[in-house]
C-alpha positions in Angstrom: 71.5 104.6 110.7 74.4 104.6 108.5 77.8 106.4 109.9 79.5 109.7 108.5 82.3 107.8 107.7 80.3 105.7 104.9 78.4 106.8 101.7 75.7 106.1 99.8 76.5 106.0 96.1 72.4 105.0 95.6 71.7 108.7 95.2 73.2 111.5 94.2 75.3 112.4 90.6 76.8 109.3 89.6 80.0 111.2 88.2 80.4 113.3 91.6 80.3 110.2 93.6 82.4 108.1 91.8 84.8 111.1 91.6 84.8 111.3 95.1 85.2 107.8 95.5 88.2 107.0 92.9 90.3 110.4 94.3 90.8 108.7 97.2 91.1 104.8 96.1 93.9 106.1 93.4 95.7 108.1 96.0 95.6 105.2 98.2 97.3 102.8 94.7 99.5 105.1 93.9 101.1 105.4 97.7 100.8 101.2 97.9 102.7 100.9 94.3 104.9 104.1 95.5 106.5 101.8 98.0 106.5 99.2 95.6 108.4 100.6 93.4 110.7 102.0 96.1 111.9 98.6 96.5 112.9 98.4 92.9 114.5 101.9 92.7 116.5 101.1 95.9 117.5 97.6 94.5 118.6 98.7 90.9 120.8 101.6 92.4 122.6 100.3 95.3 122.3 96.7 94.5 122.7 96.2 90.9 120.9 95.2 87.5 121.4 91.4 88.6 119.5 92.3 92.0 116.9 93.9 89.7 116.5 91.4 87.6 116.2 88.7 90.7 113.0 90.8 91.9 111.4 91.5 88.7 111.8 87.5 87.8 109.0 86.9 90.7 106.8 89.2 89.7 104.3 87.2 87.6 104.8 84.7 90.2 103.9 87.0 93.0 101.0 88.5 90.9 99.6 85.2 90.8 99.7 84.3 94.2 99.3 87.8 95.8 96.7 88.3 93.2 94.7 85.4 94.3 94.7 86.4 98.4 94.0 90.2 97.2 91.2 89.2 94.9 89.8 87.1 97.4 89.3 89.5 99.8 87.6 92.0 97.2 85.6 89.5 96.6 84.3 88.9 100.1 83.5 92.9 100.5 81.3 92.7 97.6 78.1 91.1 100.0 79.1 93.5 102.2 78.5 96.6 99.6 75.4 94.4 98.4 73.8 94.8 102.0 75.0 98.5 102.9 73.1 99.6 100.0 70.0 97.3 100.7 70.2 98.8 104.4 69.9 94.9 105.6 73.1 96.0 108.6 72.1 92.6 110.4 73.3 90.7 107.6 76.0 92.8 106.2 77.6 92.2 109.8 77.2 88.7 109.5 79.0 88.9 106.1 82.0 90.8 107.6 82.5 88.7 110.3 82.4 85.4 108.8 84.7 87.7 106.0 87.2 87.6 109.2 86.7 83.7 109.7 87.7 82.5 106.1 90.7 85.1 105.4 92.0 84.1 108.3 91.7 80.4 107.4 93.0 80.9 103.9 95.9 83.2 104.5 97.5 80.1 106.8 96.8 78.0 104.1 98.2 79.4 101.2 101.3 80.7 103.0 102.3 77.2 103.9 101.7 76.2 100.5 103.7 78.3 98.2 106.3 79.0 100.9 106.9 75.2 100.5 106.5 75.4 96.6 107.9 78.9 95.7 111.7 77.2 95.3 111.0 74.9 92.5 108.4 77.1 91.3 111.2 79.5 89.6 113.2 76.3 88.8 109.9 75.2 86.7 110.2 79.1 85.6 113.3 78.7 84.0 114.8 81.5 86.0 118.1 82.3 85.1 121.0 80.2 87.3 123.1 83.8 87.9 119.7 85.7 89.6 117.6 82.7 90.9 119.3 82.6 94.7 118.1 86.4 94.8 115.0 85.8 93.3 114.2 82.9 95.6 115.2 85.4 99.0 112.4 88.0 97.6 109.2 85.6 97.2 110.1 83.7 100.3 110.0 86.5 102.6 106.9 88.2 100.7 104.8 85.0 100.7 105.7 85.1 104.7 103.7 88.1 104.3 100.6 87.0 103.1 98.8 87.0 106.1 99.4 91.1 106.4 98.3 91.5 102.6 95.0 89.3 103.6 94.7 91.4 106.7 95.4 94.7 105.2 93.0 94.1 101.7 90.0 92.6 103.9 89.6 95.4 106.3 90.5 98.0 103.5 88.0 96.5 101.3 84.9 96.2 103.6 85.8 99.7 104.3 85.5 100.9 101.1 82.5 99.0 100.3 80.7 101.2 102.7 82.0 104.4 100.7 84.5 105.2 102.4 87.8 105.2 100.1 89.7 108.1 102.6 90.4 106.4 105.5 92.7 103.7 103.8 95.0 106.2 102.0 95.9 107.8 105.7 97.0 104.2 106.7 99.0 103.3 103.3 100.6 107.1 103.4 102.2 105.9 107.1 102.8 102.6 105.2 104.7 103.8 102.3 106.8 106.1 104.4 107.7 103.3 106.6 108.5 101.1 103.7 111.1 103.2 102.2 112.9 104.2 105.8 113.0 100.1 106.1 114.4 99.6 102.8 117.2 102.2 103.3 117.5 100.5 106.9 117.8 96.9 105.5 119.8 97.1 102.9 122.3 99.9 103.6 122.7 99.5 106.9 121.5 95.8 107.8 123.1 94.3 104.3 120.3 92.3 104.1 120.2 92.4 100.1 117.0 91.9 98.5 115.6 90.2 101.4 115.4 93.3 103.6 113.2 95.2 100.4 111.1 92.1 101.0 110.9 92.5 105.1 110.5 96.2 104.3 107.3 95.5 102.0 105.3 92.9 104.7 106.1 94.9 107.9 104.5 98.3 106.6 101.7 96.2 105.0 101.0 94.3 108.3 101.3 98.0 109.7 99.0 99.6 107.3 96.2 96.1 108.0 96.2 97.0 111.4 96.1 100.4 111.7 92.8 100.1 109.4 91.2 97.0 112.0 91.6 99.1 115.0 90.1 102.5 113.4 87.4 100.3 111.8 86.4 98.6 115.1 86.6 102.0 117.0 85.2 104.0 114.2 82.1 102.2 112.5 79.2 102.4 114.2 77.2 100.3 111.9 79.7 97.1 112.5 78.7 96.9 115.8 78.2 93.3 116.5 76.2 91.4 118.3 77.7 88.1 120.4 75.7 85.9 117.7 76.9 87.8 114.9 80.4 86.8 115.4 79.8 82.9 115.0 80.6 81.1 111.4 77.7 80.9 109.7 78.3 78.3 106.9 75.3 79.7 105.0 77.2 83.4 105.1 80.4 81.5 104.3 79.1 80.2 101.1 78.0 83.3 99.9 81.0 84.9 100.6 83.2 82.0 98.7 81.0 82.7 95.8 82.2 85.9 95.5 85.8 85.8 96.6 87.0 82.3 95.1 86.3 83.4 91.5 87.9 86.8 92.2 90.8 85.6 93.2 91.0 82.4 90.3 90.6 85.4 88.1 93.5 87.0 88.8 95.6 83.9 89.7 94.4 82.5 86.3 95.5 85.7 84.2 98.5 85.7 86.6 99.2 82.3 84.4 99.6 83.8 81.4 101.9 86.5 82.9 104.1 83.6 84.2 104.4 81.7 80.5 105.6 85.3 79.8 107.9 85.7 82.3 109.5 82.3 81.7 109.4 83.2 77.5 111.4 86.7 78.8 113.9 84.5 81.6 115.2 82.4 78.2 116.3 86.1 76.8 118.6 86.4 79.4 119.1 88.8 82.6 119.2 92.5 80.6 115.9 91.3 78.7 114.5 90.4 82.7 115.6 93.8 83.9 114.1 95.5 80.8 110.9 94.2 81.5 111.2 94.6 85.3 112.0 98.3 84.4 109.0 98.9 82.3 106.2 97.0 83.9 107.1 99.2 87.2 106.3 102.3 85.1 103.4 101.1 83.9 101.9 99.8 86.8 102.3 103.4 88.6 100.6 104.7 86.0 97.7 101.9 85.7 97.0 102.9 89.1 94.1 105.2 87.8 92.6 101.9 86.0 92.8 100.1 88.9 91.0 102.6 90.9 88.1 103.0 88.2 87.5 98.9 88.9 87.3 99.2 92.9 85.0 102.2 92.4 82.5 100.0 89.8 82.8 97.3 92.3 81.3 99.3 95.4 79.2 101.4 93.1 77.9 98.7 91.4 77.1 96.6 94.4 75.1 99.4 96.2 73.2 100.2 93.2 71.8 96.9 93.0 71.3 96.2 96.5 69.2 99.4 96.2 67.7 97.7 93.0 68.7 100.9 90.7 69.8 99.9 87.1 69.6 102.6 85.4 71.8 104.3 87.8 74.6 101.5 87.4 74.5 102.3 83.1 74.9 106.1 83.7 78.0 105.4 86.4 79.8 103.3 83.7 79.0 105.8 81.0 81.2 108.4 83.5 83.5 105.7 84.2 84.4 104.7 80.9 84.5 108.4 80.2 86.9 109.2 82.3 89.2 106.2 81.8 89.1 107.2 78.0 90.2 111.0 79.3 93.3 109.1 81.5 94.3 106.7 78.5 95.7 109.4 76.0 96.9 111.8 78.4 99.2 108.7 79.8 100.2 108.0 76.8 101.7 111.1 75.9 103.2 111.9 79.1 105.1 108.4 78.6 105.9 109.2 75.4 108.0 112.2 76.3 108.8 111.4 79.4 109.4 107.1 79.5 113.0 107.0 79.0 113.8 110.2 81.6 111.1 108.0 84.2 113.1 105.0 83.7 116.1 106.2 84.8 114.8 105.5 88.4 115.8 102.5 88.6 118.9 102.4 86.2 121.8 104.4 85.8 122.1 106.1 82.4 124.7 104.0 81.4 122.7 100.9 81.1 121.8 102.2 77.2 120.0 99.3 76.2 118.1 98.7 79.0 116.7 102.2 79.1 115.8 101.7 75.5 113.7 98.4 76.0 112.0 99.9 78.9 110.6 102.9 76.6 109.7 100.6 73.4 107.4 98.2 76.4 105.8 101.1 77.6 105.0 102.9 74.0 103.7 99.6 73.1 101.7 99.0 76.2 100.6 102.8 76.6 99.2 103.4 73.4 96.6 100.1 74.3 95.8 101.7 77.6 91.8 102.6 77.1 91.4 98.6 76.3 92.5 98.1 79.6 90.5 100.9 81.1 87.6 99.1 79.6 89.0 95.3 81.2 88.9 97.1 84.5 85.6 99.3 84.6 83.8 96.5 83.3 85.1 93.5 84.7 84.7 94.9 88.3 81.1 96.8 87.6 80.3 92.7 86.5 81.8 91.4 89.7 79.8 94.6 92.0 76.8 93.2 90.1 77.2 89.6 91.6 78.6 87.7 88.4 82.0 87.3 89.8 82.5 84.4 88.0 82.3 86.1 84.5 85.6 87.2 85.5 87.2 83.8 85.7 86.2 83.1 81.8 87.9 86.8 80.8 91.1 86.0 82.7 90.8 82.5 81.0 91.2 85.1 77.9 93.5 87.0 79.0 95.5 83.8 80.4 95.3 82.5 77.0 96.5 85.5 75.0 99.7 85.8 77.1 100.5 82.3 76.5 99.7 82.6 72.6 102.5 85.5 72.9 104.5 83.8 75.2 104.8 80.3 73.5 104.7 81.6 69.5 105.9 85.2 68.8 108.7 85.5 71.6 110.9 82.8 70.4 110.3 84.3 67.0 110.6 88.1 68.1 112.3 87.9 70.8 111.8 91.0 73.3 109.6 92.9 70.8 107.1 89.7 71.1 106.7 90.2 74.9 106.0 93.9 74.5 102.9 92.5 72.9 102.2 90.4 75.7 99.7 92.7 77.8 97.7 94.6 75.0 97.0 91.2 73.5 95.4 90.2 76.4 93.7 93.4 77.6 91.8 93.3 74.0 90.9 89.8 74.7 89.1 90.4 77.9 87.3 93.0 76.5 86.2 90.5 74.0 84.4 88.7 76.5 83.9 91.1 78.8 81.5 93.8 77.1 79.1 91.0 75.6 79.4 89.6 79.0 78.2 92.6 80.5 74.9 93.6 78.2 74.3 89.8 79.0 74.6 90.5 82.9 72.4 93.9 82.6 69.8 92.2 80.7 69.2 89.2 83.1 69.1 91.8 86.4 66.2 93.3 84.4 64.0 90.6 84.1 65.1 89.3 87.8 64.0 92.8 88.8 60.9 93.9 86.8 60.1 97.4 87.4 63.2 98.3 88.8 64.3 100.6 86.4 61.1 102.4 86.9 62.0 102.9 90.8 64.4 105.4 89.9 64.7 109.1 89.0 64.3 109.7 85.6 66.8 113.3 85.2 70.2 114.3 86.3 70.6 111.3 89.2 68.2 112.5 92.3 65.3 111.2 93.8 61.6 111.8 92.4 59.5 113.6 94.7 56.2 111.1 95.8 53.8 113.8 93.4 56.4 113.1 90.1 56.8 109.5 91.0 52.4 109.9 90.8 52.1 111.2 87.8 55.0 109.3 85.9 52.8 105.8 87.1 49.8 107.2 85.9 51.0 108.1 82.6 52.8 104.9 82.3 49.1 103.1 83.0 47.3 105.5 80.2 50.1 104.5 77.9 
């Protein structure tokens, strides 16, 4: 018996419940990159554009290593989702335990890895000699962290693949308040620098992880474990890498391209850095609803074929898509009256020509924003599915894109070049991605024969057992 706390996106309206699902889930991305950019609001103003630009040097860097621990863990919830919605609860309690084992084991690993690396990581990265002391204090304190980011996106994630997208936006709300009282604290008062922003970020995520463990063991019923369950089970543990490891080499992989960027943008100099820096924090907040969309096709997805209902999964992208295409153009021309006002967050007015770069990257970016609507709807919707590792081939396409820009038309264009940098790859993934998708649809349909016939056939409920009669016996008189 499932709890109150979860849902069961295998019946119902497939717009309701993915609306119901993505409210939450955004609200939950906009608090986490909320705090986010509270870091770089309180660094431009009372530390400077060079503080700025020592942050938003790392950030490709710390996409690509943050990226792969966060898409890791997405990864691993997606068995989890795949069994709530078969109603198999002995094995989807296997999966989240042995979940528990392997972040554990890989959240030690990689943070003595690139804590070890990250120094001549932005040396390789060409980062520029009067920010790179700064940038290295950042990263080394967030990579510290990684064991709260694994914490926090594990539980979050098995959470939500249960239906439940509420109860992690309570936890990141306390998380983002804390964040911005700790920057204010570190900096102002501790002169820590950027370091403290850093401190600030893993402390309220570590907060935020376990805030979410303790109301998930207290709360959840259905996770209940027996003494057995608990054990490894290297059978469980393969399963679970053959979600999570191509997750996360997807975004670590796209993450590559970002970083032959950011090194092409470091040899424009520190203005051109904290353009960028400016811009991409914009963006992001307002990607958050894209982001959402992908988490919501991921559970949605993995339920509906756990329950074995495909039909169900093409009408929930038809609403996803939908809506993403709704959010697209009113984003763009909300930023396009608005981008250089929003920018002045995190510069002061007089800083003329970095308020001007910031707008031209996010017209440029903006006005390509339903490609990327489509790169997350239907990239995660493949992963949900099972077919994670489709996603490692479109960030291979988006990787490569980035690099194309980053290699040929910035030395040639200079800043205007790197403004190109993300719609070139977004529309390169969705190359892939949509072929990649029909492809995916098509073999779940001959590995599940009849399936489509399981289901409903008007407005996403349930036949009665007297309609599901009579639709069989016309079926059989042809």
């Amino acid at each position: 018996m499932a709890d109150k706390t979860t849902k069961d996106m295998t019946a119902g309206s497939p717009m309701k419940l993915i609306l119901g699902f993505l409210i939450p889930m955004l609200f939950g991305l906009l608090f986490q990159q909320f705090y986010n950019m509270m870091d770089t609001i309180i660094v431009g103003k009372y530390l400077g554009v060079r503080a700025l630009a020592s942050v938003g040097s790392t950030g490709s860097l710390n996409f690509m290593i943050i990226g792969f621990c966060m898409g890791i863990c997405s990864g691993f919830a997606i068995p989890v989702a795949q069994k709530f919605g078969e109603k198999n609860e002995v094995m989807m309690r296997r999966y989240v335990a042995n979940s528990g084992w392997l972040t554990a084991g890989f959240s030690v690993i990689m943070t003595g890895i690139v804590c070890l690396l990250c120094s001549r990581i932005l040396v390789w990265m060409r980062t520029p000699a009067d920010i790179i002391d700064g940038a290295y204090a950042y990263i080394f304190v967030i990579f510290l962290g990684i064991p709260a980011t694994c914490l926090y996106n594990m539980v979050s994630g098995i959470i939500r693949s249960m239906g439940d997208s509420t109860t992690p936006l309570f936890f990141l709300l306390i998380s983002s308040l804390m964040n911005v009282a700790l920057d204010l604290f570190t900096i102002l008062v501790l002169g820590m620098g950027v370091a403290g922003a850093a401190w600030a970020t893993i402390l309220s995520q570590a907060v935020s992880g376990i805030l979410c463990l303790l109301y998930m063991r207290k709360k959840y019923t259905i996770l209940k474990m027996e003494k057995d369950q608990w054990k490894p089970d290297i059978r469980a543990m393969k399963t679970l890498c053959a979600m999570g490891i191509p997750m996360g080499l997807q975004y670590s992989i796209t993450a590559i391209g970002s970083v032959v960027i950011q090194t092409a943008v470091n040899t424009l100099g520190s203005v051109a850095v904290a353009s960028v820096t400016a811009g991409s924090k914009v963006s992001m907040f307002f990607c958050c609803p894209f982001e959402a969309m992908g988490a919501t096709m991921a559970t949605y997805g993995g339920q509906n074929v756990g329950a074995r209902k495909l039909n169900r999964i093409r009408e929930g992208m038809k609403s996803c898509i939908f809506l993403g295409a709704g959010y697209a153009l009113t984003a763009f021309v909300v930023l396009y009256f608005f981008s250089d006002t929003i920018a002045l967050l995190f510069v002061d007015r007089a800083e003329t020509e970095i308020l001007a770069n910031a707008r031209r990257f996010l017209l440029i970016n903006s006005a390509m924003y339903f490609p990327l609507s489509l790169v997350n709807i239907v990239r995660f919707m493949i992963q949900g599915l099972g077919y994670s590792r489709l996603a490692i081939l479109a960030g291979v396409c988006e990787m490569a894109a980035r690099s194309l820009v980053g290699f040929c038309l910035v030395p040639v264009f200079g800043y205007a070049g790197a403004c190109l940098a993300n719609p070139a790859a977004w529309v390169a993934a969705d190359l892939f991605l949509i072929p990649a998708y029909l492809h995916v649809m098509k073999r779940l349909r001959s590995l599940m024969p009849g399936a489509d016939e399981e289901e409903s056939a008007g407005n996403g409920q349930e036949e009665t057992a007297e309609e599901k009669k009579k639709r069989k016996l016309l079926h059989a008189l042809g």
